[in-house]
C-alpha positions in Angstrom: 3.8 -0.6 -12.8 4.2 -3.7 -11.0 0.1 -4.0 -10.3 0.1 -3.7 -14.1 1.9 -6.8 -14.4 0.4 -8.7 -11.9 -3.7 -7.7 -13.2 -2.0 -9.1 -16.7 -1.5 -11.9 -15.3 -5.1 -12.2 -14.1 -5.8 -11.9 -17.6 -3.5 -14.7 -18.8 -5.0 -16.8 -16.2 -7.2 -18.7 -18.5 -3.8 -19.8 -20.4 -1.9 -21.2 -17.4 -4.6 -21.5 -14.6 -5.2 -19.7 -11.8 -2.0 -20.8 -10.0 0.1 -17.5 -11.1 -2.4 -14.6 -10.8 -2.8 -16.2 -6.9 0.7 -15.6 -6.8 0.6 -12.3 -8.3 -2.3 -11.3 -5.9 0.0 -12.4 -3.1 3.1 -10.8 -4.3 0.9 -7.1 -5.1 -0.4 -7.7 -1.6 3.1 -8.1 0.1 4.5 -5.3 -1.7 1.3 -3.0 -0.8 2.1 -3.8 2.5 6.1 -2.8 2.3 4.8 0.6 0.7 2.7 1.8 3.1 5.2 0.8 5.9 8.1 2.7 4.0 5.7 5.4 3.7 4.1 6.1 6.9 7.6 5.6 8.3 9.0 8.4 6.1 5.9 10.6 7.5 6.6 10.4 10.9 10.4 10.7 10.3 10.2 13.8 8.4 7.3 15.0 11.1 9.3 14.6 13.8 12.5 16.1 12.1 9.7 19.2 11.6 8.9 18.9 15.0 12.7 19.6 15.8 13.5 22.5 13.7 9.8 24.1 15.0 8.6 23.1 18.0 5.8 26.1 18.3 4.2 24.8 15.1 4.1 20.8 16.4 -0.1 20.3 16.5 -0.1 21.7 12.7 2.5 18.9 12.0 1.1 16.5 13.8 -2.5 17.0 12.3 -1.1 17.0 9.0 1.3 14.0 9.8 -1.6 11.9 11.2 -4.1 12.7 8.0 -1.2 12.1 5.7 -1.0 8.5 7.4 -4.6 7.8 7.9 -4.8 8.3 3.5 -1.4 6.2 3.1 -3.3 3.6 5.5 -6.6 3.7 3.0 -4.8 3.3 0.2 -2.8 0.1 1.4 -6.4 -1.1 2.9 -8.1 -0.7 -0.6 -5.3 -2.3 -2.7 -4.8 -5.3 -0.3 -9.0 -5.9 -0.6 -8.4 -5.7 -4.5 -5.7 -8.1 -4.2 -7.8 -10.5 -1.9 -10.7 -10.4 -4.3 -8.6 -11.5 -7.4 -7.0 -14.3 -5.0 -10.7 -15.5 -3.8 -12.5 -15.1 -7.1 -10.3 -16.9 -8.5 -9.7 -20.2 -5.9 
């Protein structure tokens, strides 16, 4: 919802310059950034609460735990580099 805002704002950016879709490049950034921290933290805290309550079954957690992350991780990667490209295209 909030990218919505922010690639409206890219579109407004004829109207009132470039000066606020930089900022909402850098705010989608920032916040793409606090997501994927909250949720690879949340993955690894639930894993290792798995972990805990079944300890015979703690390389199919970990597996799943470290795929879940690595996909978290890609998604964050490919919405910063969308970010970064509305920032530089438009500077």
């Amino acid at each position: 919802m909030l990218l919505s805002l922010f690639l409206q704002a890219v579109a407004m950016a004829s109207n009132y310059g470039p000066g606020l879709a930089v900022m909402g490049a850098g705010i989608g950034a920032g916040l793409v950034a606090l997501g994927v921290g909250l949720g690879i933290g949340r993955i690894g805290g639930s894993a290792m609460d798995a972990i805990g309550r079944q300890p015979e079954a703690s390389g199919k957690i970990q597996t799943a735990m470290i795929i879940a992350a690595a996909l978290i991780e890609g998604l964050g990667l490919f919405a910063v580099v969308v970010c970064v490209l509305i920032w530089t295209k438009l500077v």
